[in-house]
C-alpha positions as CSV (number, residue, x, y, z in Angstrom):
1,X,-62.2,-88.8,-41.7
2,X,-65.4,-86.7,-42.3
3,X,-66.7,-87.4,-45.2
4,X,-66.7,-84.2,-48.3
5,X,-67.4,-84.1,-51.6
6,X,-65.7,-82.1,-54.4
7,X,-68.1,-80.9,-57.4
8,X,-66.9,-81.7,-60.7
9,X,-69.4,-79.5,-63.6
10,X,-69.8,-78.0,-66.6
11,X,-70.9,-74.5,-66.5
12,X,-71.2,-72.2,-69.3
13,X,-69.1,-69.1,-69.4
14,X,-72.1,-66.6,-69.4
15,X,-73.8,-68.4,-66.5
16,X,-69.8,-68.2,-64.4
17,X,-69.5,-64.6,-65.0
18,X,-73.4,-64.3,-64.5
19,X,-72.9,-65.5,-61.0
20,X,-69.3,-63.4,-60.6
21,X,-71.5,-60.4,-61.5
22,X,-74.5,-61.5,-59.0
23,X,-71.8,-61.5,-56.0
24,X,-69.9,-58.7,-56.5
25,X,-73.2,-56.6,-56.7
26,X,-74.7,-57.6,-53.3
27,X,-70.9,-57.3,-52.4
28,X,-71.1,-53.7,-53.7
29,X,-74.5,-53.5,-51.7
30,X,-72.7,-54.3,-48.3
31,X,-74.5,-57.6,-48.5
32,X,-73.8,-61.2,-47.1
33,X,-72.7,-63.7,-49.5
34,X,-73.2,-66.8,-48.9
35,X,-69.8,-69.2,-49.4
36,X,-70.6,-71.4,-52.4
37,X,-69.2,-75.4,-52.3
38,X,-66.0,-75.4,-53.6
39,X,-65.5,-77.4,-57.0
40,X,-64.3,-77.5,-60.6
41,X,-66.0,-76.2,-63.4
42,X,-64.8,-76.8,-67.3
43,X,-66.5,-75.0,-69.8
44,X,-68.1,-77.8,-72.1
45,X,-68.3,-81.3,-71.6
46,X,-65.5,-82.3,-74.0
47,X,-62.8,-80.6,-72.0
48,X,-64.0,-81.9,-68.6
49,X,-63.4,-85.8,-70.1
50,X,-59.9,-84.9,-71.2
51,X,-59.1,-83.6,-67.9
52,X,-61.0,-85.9,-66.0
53,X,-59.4,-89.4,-67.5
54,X,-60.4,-92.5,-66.5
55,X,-56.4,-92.8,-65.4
56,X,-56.4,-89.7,-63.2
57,X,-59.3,-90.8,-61.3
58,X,-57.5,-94.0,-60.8
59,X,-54.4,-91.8,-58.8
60,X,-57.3,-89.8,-56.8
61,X,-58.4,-93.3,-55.8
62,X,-54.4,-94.9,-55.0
63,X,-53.8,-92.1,-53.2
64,X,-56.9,-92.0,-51.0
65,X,-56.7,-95.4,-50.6
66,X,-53.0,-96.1,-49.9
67,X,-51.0,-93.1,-48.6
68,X,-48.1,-93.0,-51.1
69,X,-45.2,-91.7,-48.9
70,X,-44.2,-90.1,-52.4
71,X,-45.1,-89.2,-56.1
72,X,-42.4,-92.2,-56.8
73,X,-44.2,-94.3,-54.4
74,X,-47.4,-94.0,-56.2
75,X,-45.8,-94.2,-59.8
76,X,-44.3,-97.3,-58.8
77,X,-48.1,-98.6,-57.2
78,X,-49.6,-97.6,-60.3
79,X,-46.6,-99.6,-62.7
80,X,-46.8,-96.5,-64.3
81,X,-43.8,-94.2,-65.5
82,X,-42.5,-91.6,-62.9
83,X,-42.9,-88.5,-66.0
84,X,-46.4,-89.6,-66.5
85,X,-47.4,-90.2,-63.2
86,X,-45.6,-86.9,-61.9
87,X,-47.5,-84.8,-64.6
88,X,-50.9,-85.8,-64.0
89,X,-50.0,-85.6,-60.5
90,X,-49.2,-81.9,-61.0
91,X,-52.4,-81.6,-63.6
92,X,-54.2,-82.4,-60.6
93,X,-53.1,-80.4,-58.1
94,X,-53.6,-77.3,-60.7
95,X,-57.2,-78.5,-60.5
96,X,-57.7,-78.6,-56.9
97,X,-58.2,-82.4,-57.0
98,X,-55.5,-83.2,-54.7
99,X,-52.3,-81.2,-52.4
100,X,-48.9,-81.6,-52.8
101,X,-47.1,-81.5,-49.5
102,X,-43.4,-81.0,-49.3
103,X,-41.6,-83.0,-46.7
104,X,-37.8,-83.3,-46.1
105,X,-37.1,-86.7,-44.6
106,X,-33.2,-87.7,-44.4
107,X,-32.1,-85.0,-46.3
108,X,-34.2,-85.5,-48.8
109,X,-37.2,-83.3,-50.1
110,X,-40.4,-85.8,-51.4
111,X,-43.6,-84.6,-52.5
112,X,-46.8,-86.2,-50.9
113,X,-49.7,-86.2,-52.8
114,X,-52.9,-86.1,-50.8
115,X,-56.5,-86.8,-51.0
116,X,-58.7,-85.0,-48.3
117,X,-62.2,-86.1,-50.1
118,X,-63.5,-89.4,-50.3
119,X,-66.2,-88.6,-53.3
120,X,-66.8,-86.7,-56.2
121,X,-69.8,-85.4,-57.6
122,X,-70.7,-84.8,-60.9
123,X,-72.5,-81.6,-62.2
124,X,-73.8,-81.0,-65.6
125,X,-76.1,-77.4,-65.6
126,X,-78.9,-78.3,-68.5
């Protein structure tokens, strides 16, 4: 697997729709933009560590690690409940953190979760 990062920051509003404003006006100009790194940006500190838990690193990390042929597979990995292990799961994907694939196998539809990074960095614009 090549190795990619994922960007994790806190970015201030003004300084997001400062650089929205920035692309759309050498966009206007017929300009080239060069593609940013993809990533996740939360508006203060505060909100990034309730969305970023310690636990929900932990799943990044089980299912990067392990495979989990299903979001049951991994709750049961984790000894965690199915509900809470199936929201965060969700959570995540809503982030960009990790994909959800849809498989049918015997009849049955699962849910893969799926990691396609192997670190993440941490951004904090001073």
């Amino acid at each position: 697997m090549k190795v990619r990062n994922v960007t994790i920051g806190v970015k201030d509003v003004k300084d997001v729709l400062g650089e929205a404003k920035e692309v759309m006006e050498r966009l206007e100009r017929g300009e080239k933009v060069p593609r940013k790194k993809p990533g996740v940006y939360f508006d203060t500190l505060e909100t990034m560590r309730k969305a970023i838990t310690e636990e929900r690193v932990r799943i990044i990390r089980v299912i990067r690690i392990k495979h989990p042929a299903s979001v049951y597979e991994l709750a049961k990995m984790l000894h965690r409940n199915i509900k809470n292990v199936s929201d965060d799961v969700r959570y995540l994907a809503q982030l960009g953190l990790i994909e959800l694939e849809k498989v049918r196998t015997d009849g049955r539809e699962k849910t893969v979760p799926k990691v396609n990074y192997e670190k993440i960095r941490l951004e904090i614009a001073v």
